[in-house]
C-alpha positions in Angstrom: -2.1 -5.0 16.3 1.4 -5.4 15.9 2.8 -6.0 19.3 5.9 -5.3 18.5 7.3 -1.7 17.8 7.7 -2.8 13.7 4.4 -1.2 12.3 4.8 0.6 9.4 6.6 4.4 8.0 6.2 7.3 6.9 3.8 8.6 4.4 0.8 11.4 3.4 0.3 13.1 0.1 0.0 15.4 -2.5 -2.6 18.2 -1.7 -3.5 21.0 0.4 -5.7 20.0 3.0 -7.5 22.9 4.1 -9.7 23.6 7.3 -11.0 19.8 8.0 -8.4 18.0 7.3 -7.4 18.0 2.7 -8.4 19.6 -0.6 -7.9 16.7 -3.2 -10.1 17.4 -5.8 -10.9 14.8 -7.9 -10.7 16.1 -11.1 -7.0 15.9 -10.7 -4.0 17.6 -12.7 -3.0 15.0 -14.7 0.4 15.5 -15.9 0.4 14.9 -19.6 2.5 13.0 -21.9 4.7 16.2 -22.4 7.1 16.4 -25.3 10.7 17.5 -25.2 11.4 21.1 -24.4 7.8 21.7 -22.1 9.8 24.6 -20.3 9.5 25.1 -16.6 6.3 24.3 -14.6 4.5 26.3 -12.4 4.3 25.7 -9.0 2.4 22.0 -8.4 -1.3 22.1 -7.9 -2.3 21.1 -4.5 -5.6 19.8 -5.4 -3.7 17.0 -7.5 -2.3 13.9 -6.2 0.5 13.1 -8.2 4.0 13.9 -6.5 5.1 16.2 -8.6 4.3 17.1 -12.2 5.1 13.5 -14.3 6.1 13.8 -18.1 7.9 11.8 -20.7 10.5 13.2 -22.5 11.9 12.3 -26.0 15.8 12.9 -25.5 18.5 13.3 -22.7 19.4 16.7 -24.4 15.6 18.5 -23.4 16.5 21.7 -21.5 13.6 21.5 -19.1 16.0 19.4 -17.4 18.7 20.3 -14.5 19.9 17.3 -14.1 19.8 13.5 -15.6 19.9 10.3 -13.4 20.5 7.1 -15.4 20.2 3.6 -13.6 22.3 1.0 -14.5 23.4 -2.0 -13.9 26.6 -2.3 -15.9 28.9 0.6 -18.2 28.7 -2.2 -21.5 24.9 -2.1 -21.3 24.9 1.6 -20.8 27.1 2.3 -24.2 24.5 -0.4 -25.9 21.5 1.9 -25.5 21.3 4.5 -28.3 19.7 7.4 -26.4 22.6 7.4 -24.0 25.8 6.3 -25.9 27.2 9.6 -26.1 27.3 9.6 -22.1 29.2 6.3 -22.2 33.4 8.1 -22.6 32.1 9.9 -19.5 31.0 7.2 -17.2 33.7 4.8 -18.2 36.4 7.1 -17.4 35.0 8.2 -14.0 34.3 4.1 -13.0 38.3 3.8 -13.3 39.1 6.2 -10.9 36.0 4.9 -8.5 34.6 1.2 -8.5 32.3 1.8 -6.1 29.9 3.7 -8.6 28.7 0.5 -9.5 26.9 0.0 -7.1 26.2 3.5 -5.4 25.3 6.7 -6.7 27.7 9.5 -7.7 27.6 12.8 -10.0 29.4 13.0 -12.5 30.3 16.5 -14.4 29.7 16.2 -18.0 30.2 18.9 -20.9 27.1 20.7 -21.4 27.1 20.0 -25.2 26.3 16.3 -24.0 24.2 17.5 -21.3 22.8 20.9 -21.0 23.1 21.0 -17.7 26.2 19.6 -16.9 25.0 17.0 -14.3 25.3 13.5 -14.8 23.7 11.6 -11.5 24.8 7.7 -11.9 23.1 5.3 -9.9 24.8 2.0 -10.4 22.3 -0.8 -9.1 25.3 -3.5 -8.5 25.2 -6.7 -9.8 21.9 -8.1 -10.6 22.8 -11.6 -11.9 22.6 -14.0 -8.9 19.7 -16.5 -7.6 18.8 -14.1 -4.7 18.6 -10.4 -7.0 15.8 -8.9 -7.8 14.3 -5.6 -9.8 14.5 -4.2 -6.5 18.0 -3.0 -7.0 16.6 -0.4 -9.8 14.2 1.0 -7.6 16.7 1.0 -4.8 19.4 2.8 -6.7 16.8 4.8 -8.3 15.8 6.4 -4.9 19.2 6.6 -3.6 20.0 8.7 -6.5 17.2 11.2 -6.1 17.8 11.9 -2.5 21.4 12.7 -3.7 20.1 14.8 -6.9 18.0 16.4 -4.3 20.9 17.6 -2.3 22.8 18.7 -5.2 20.1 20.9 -6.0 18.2 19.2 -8.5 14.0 20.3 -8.7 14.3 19.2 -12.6 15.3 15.5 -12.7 14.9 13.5 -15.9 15.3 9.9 -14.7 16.6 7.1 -17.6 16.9 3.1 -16.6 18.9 1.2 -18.7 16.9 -2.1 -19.5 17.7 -5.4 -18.8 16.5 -8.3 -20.4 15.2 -10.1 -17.1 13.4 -7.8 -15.5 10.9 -5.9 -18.0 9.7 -3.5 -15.4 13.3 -2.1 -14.1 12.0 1.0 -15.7 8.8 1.1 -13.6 10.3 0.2 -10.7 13.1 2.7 -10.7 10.9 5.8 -11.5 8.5 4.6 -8.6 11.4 4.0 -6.3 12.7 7.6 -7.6 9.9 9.2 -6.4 9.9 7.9 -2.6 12.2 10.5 -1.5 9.7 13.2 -3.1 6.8 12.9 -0.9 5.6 15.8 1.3 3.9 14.3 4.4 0.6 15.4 4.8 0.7 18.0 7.5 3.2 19.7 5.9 1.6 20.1 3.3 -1.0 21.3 4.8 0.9 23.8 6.6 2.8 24.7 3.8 1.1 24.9 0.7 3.4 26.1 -1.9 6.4 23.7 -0.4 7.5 21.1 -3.3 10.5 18.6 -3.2 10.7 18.6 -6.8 8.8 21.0 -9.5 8.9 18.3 -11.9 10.0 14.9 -13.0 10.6 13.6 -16.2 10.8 9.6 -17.4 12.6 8.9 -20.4 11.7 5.3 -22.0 14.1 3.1 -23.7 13.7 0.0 -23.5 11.0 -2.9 -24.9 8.0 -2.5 -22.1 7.3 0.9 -22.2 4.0 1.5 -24.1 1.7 2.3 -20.7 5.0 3.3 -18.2 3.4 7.5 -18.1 0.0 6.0 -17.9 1.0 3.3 -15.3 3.6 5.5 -13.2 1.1 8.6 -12.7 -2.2 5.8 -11.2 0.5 3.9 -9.2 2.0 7.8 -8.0 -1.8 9.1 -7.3 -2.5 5.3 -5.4 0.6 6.1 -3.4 0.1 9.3 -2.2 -3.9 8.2 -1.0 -2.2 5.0 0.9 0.4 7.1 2.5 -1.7 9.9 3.3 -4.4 7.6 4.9 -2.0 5.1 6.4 0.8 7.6 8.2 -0.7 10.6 9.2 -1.5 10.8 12.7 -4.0 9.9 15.1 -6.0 12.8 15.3 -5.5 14.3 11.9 -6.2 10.9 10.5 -9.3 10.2 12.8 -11.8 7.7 11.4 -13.9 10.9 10.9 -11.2 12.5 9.1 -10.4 9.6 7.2 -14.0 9.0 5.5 -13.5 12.8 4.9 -10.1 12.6 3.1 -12.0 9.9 0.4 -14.9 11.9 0.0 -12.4 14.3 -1.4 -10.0 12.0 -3.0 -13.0 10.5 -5.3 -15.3 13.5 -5.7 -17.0 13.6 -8.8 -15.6 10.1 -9.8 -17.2 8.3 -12.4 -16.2 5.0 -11.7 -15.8 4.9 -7.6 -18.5 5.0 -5.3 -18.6 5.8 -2.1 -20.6 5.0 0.8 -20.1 6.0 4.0 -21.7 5.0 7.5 -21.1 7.2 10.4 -24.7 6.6 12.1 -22.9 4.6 15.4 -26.2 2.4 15.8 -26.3 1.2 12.3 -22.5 0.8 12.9 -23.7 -1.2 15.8 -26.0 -3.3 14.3 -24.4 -4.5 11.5 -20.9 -4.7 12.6 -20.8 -5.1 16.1 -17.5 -6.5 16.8 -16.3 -3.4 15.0 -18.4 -1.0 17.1 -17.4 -3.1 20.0 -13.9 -2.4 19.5 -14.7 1.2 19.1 -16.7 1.6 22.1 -14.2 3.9 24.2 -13.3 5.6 21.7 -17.1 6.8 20.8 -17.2 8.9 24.0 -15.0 10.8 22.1 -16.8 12.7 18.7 -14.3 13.2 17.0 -13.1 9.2 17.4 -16.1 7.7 16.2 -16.1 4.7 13.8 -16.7 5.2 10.4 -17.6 2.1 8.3 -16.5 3.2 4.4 -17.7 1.1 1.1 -15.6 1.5 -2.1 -17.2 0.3 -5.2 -16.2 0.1 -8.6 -17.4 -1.6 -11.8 -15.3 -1.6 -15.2 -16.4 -1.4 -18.5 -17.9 -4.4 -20.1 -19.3 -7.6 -18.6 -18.0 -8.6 -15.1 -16.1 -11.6 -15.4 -14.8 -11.4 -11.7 -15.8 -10.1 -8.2 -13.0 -9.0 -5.5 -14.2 -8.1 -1.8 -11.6 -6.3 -0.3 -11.7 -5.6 3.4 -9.1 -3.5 5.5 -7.7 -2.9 9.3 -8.4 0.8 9.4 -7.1 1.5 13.4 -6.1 5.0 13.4 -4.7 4.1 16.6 -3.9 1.0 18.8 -3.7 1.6 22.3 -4.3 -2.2 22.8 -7.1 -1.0 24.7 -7.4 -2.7 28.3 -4.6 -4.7 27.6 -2.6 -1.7 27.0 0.8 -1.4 24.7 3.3 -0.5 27.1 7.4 0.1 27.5 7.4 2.2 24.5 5.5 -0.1 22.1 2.3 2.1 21.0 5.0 3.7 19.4 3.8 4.0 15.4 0.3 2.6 16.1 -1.0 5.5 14.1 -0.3 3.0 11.4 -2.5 0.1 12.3 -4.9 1.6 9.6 -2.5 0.4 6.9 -4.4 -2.3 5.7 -7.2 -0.1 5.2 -5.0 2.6 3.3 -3.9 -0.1 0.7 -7.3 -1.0 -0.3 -8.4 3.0 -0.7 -4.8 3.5 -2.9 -5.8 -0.2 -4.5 -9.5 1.7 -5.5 -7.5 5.2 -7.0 -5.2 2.9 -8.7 -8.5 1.5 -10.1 -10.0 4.6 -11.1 -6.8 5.9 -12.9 -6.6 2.5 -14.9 -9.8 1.5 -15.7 -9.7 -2.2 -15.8 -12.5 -3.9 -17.8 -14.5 -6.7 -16.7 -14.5 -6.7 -13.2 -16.0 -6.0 -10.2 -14.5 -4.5 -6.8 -16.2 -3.9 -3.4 -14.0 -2.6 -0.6 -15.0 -2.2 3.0 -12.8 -0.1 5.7 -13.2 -0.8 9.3 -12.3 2.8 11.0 -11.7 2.5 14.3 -9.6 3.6 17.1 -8.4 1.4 20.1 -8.9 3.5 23.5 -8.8 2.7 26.7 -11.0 4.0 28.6 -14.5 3.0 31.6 -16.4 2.1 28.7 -13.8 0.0 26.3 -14.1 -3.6 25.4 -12.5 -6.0 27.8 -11.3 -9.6 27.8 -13.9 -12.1 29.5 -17.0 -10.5 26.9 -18.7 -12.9 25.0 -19.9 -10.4 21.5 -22.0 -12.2 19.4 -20.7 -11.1 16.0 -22.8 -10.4 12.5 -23.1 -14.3 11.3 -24.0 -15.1 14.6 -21.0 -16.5 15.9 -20.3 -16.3 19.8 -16.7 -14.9 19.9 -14.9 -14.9 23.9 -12.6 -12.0 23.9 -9.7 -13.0 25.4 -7.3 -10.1 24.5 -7.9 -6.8 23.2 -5.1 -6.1 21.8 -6.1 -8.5 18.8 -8.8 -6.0 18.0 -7.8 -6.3 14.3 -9.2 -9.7 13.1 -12.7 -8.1 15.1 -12.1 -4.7 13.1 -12.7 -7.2 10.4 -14.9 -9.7 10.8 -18.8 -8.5 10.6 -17.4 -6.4 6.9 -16.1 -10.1 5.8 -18.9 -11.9 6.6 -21.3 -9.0 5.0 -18.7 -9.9 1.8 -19.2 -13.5 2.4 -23.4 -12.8 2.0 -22.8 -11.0 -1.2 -20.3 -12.8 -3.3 -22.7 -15.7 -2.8 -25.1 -14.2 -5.8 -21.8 -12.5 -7.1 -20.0 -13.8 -10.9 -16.7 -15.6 -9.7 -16.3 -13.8 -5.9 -12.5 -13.7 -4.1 -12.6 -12.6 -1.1 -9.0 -11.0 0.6 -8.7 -9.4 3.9 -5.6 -7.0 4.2 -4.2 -6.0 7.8 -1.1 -4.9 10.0 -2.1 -8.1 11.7 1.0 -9.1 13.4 4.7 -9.2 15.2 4.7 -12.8 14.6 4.2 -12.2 10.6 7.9 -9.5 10.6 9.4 -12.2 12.6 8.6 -15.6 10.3 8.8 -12.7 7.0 10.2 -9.8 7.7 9.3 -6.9 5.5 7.2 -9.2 3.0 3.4 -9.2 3.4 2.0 -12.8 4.0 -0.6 -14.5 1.8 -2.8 -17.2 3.3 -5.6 -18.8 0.7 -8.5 -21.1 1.9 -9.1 -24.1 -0.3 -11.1 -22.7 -3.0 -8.8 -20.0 -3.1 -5.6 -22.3 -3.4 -7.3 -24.5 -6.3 -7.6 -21.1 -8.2 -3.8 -19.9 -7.8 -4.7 -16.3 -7.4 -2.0 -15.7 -4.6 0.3 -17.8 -6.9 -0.7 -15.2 -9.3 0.1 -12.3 -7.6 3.1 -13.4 -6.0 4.5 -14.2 -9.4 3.1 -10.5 -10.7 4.6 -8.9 -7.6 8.2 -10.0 -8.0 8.0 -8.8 -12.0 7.0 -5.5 -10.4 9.6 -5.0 -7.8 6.9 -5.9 -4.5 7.6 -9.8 -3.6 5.5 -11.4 -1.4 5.5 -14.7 0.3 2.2 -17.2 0.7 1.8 -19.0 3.8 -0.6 -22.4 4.7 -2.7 -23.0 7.1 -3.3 -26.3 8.6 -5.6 -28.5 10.9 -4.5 -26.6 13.8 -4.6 -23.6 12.9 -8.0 -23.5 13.0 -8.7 -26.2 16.4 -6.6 -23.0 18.1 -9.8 -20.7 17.8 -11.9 -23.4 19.1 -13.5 -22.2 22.8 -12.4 -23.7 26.0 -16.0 -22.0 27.4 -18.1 -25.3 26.1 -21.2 -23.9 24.6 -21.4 -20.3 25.9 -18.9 -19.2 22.6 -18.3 -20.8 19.4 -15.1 -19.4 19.1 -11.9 -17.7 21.1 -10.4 -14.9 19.8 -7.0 -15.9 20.3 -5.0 -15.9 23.4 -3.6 -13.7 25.9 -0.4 -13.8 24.7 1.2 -11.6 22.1 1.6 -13.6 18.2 5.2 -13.2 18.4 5.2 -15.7 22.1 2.2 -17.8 20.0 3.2 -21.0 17.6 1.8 -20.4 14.2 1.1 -16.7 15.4 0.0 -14.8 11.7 -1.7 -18.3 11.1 -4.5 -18.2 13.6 -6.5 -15.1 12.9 -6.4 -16.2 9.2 -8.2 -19.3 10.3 -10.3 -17.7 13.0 -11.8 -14.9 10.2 -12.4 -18.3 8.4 -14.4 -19.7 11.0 -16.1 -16.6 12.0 -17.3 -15.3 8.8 -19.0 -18.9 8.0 -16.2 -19.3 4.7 -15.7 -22.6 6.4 -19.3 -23.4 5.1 -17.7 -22.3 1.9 -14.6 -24.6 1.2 -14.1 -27.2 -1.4 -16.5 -29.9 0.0 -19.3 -27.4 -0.7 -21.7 -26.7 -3.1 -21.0 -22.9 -3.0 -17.2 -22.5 -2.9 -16.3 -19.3 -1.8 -12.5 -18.6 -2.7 -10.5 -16.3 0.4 -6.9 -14.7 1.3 -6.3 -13.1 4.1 -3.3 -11.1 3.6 -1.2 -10.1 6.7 1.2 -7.3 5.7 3.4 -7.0 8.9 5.4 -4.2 8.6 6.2 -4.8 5.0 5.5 -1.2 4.0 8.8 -0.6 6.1 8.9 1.7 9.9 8.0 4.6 11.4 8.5 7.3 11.1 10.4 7.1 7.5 8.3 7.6 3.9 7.2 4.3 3.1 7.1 2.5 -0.2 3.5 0.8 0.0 2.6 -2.2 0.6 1.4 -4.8 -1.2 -0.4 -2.2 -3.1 2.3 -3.1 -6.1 1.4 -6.4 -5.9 -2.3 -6.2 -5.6 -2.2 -4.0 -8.9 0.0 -5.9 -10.8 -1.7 -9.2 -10.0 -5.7 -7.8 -10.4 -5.1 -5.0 -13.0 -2.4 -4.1 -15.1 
C-alpha cells in the first residue's frame, strides 16, 4: 500500500504465454556450459525462462561473438589479467584522448586479429575505493554497457569483469546487471513470440570466485524473469487467477516444488478471512477472485532449518474505500511485489538445490476494489488466531493480506526443526522515505538473538543487493493497541497515510507480531519463535522501468548459495 506514487518497475519474462495468460514449461532450456566456438543460436525458446541463451566461453577471441564488453574498474588491473592483456595498448591509448571512459561506457574499435569482431565495448565502473562504494558499480556499468552494445547492434555479447580483490562477486553482479536491459516484458512477449533483445550471451570467467558463476547466473536469470513477470505485469493480465496460473506453469513437472493452490472463495474465507475480507469487492468480479498459493520445497538430506515465507500479492491497490487519488494508484499493479519475490525466491530454489532445509511460502492474491460490497473502515474482522482487528483504513490492506497466512505459519513452525518466519511486502511510503530504494528488515527477539538479518544483510552487500535492518521498540507495538476497549484487540493502524505517521514501516511489523500470536512466541517463552518482517518499499526501483529485483539477491545469497 504504498501511498506514495514510488511502488515498484518494470518487469515480466521469458516465455510465450499463450491463450490464458504464459507457456513456461518447466522442463526449461537450460543453456549449457558451452565451450568456445558454439556457433550461432537458434532463435530462444519461449518455453524457457532464462533471458536469453547463457553460456561460458573459454577466450575473448571465440567467433560466436559480435561484440565484447569488459568491466573495469582501472586500465593497470585490466593489463594485469592474462585473458585480456592483449586489449590493454588499445584501451590505454583511447583513455588519453577521453577520461571520461573511466567511468562510462564507450566502444572502442579494435583490429580484428585481437578481436574478431572489431568491437571493444568498455564500461569503466569509476573508482571503487572509498568508504561509501560498493559492487554495485560493476553491475551498474555492466548494464549501462549493454544498453549501449544493444544500440550498436550487438545480439552476440560476450561480457568479461575484471576482478577486484574486495568484492568477489563483481563478476556476478555485472553479468546480472548486464542482463537488466535484456528483458522482454511479458505482454510483449506474448504478443510477439519470436521478438528477442539478445540471441545470446556469453560470460567469460577470470577471476578467483568463479566455480558456480553459469550455474548461479542462469537460477538467479530464471528467479528474475518469474519475480518480474509476476510482480509488473498488469492488473488484469496478472489477476490473482492469472497469477496461480503463471506458477502452475512455471513449476510444472517440478521435482522439488510443490504447489498448492486454493481458489474455493469459502475455504479462502474460512481460513484467511482478513485476506478474503480485503478481497470482498473484488470477488463480484470472477476473474478478480483471491487465490491463496502454497510453495513448498524440501532439499536433499536432513532438514536442519525451516523458512516460512509469506508475500503481499495485490495485483492492484485501489485503496479500496479510502481510495488513492490525485494520480497516486499510479503503479499499484505492483503491490504484488512481495509476493513475486518469494515465487522467484522458490525457482531460485529449484534451480540450486540447497540441502538441508525446509521452505514453505504462502502468497496472498488479492485485489483492492472499491466497490458496494468492499471492506470499510469502522468493521471489526475477527482474524484466523482469533484476534479482533478495527479496520480503521483500507488502504493498509497489506499487513491484512498477510496476517491469517502468518499466523497459519506461526501454527506450523511450532512442530517444525529450527522455524524463521519472514513476511515480505510493498508495505510502505514511510519505508522509501526513512530508506530509500533499500528494503527494510525488522527481527522480533528470537529472531535478533539468531542474527539471520545480520546475516543476510552482510550476504547482500557481497552480492551487490544491500539492505538495511530496522528495530522496533515499546511503542511500536502500544500504537496497534485499540482505542475501542474490549470490542477489538487490536487497531489496524490509523487513518493517516505511513509517510504523515511517526515510526510509519515500524507499526505493521509490530501489529503482524501481535496479530499472529508471535508475541506469545518471544524470548521469555518456552517456544521461541524467530520472525522478520521485511518491508521492501520501492527498493526494486519505479514504474514503469525493468526492475532489478528486490531483495530477491539478498534472500538467496543469505539462505542458499
Amino acid at each position: 500500500v504504498l501511498p506514495f506514487s514510488l511502488l515498484s518497475c518494470r518487469i515480466e519474462f521469458a516465455s510465450s504465454l499463450s491463450s490464458s495468460i504464459l507457456s513456461i514449461a518447466s522442463t526449461h532450456t537450460h543453456s549449457t556450459n558451452s565451450l568456445a566456438g558454439i556457433g550461432r543460436q537458434p532463435t530462444m525458446n519461449r518455453t524457457s525462462l532464462l533471458t536469453t541463451h547463457l553460456h561460458k566461453a573459454l577466450s575473448i577471441t571465440d567467433t560466436a561473438y559480435d561484440g565484447v564488453i569488459v568491466v573495469s574498474h582501472s586500465a593497470a588491473a585490466l593489463a594485469a589479467c592474462p585473458q585480456l592483456q592483449q586489449l590493454s595498448p588499445a584501451v590505454e591509448k583511447y583513455l588519453e584522448l577521453n577520461r571520461t571512459a573511466n567511468h562510462s561506457a564507450c566502444v572502442i574499435p579494435v583490429d580484428k586479429s585481437l578481436l574478431p569482431s572489431g568491437r571493444l565495448i568498455y564500461a569503466g565502473t569509476g573508482i571503487v575505493s572509498r568508504d561509501y562504494d560498493d559492487v554495485r558499480r560493476f553491475g551498474h556499468a555492466a548494464r549501462d554497457a549493454l544498453k549501449l552494445a544493444l544500440g550498436a547492434g550487438v545480439k552476440h555479447p560476450l561480457l568479461v569483469t575484471v576482478p577486484h580483490k574486495n568484492f568477489p562477486q563483481a563478476e556476478l553482479v555485472s553479468a546480472l546487471g548486464a542482463l537488466q536491459p535484456a528483458y522482454i516484458p511479458l505482454h510483449v512477449k506474448d504478443d510477439e513470440p519470436e521478438k528477442q533483445t539478445l540471441a545470446s550471451f556469453g560470460v567469460l570467467p577470470v577471476g578467483d570466485s568463479t566455480s558456480r558463476l553459469l550455474e548461479i547466473l542462469e537460477a538467479m536469470d530464471e528467479a528474475f524473469t518469474v519475480t518480474r513477470d509476476i510482480g509488473e505485469t498488469g492488473p488484469e493480465r496478472m489477476a490473482p487467477p492469472k497469477v496461480a496460473a503463471y506458477l502452475e506453469k512455471a513449476f510444472a513437472g517440478s521435482k522439488s516444488v510443490k504447489l498448492i493452490i486454493t481458489d474455493d472463495q469459502a475455504v479462502i474465507e474460512k481460513e484467511y478471512p482478513l485476506m478474503a475480507a480485503v478481497n470482498r469487492s473484488a470477488n463480484t468480479v470472477e476473474r478478480h477472485r483471491a487465490r491463496h498459493i502454497r510453495l513448498e520445497y524440501q532439499g536433499e538430506g536432513e532438514v536442519q532449518a525451516t523458512y516460512y515465507l509469506v508475500g503481499k500479492g495485490v495485483t492492484l491497490d485501489t485503496g479500496g474505500c479510502d481510495l488513492k487519488v490525485g494520480g497516486s494508484m499510479w503503479g499499484m499493479c505492483r503491490d504484488k511485489y512481495g509476493a513475486a519475490v518469494v515465487a522467484g525466491f522458490f525457482k531460485a530454489l529449484e534451480k540450486l538445490q540447497p540441502k538441508n532445509i525446509k521452505v514453505v511460502g504462502q502468497l496472498g492474491v488479492v485485489r483492492n476494489s472499491i466497490g458496494s460490497n468492499a471492506y470499510s473502515c469502522d468493521e471489526i474482522i475477527t482474524s484466523r488466531s482469533g484476534k479482533r482487528i478495527h479496520i480503521y483504513n483500507t488502504d493498509a490492506e497489506g499487513r491484512l493480506v498477510m496476517l491469517d497466512p502468518l499466523t497459519k505459519a506461526c501454527e506450523e513452525a511450532q512442530t517444525a526443526v529450527n522455524p524463521h518466519l519472514m513476511t515480505v511486502a510493498t508495505l510502505t511510503g514511510h519505508e522509501v522515505l526513512t530508506y530509500g530504494y533499500y528494503a527494510s528488515f525488522m527481527d522480533n527477539g528470537p529472531a535478533k538473538r539468531d542474527g539471520l538479518s545480520a546475516a543476510i544483510q552482510k550476504a547482500g552487500d557481497e552480492f551487490g543487493q544491500p539492505i538495511e535492518i530496522t528495530r522496533l521498540h515499546h511503542e511500536d507495538f502500544a500504537f496497534h493497541l485499540p482505542d475501542s476497549g474490549a470490542a477489538a484487540h487490536l487497531r489496524q493502524g490509523n487513518t493517516k497515510p505511513s509517510v504523515q505517521t511517526v515510526r510509519g514501516h515500524m507499526g505493521p511489523a509490530a501489529f503482524l507480531i501481535q496479530g499472529s500470536r508471535l508475541d506469545e512466541h518471544g524470548l521469555d517463552s518456552s517456544s521461541p519463535i524467530p520472525f522478520t518482517h521485511v518491508d521492501m518499499g520501492s527498493c526494486e526501483g519505479e514504474h514503469p522501468h525493468t526492475s532489478y529485483p528486490n531483495p530477491l539477491v539478498a534472500l538467496v545469497a543469505g539462505l542458499v548459495i
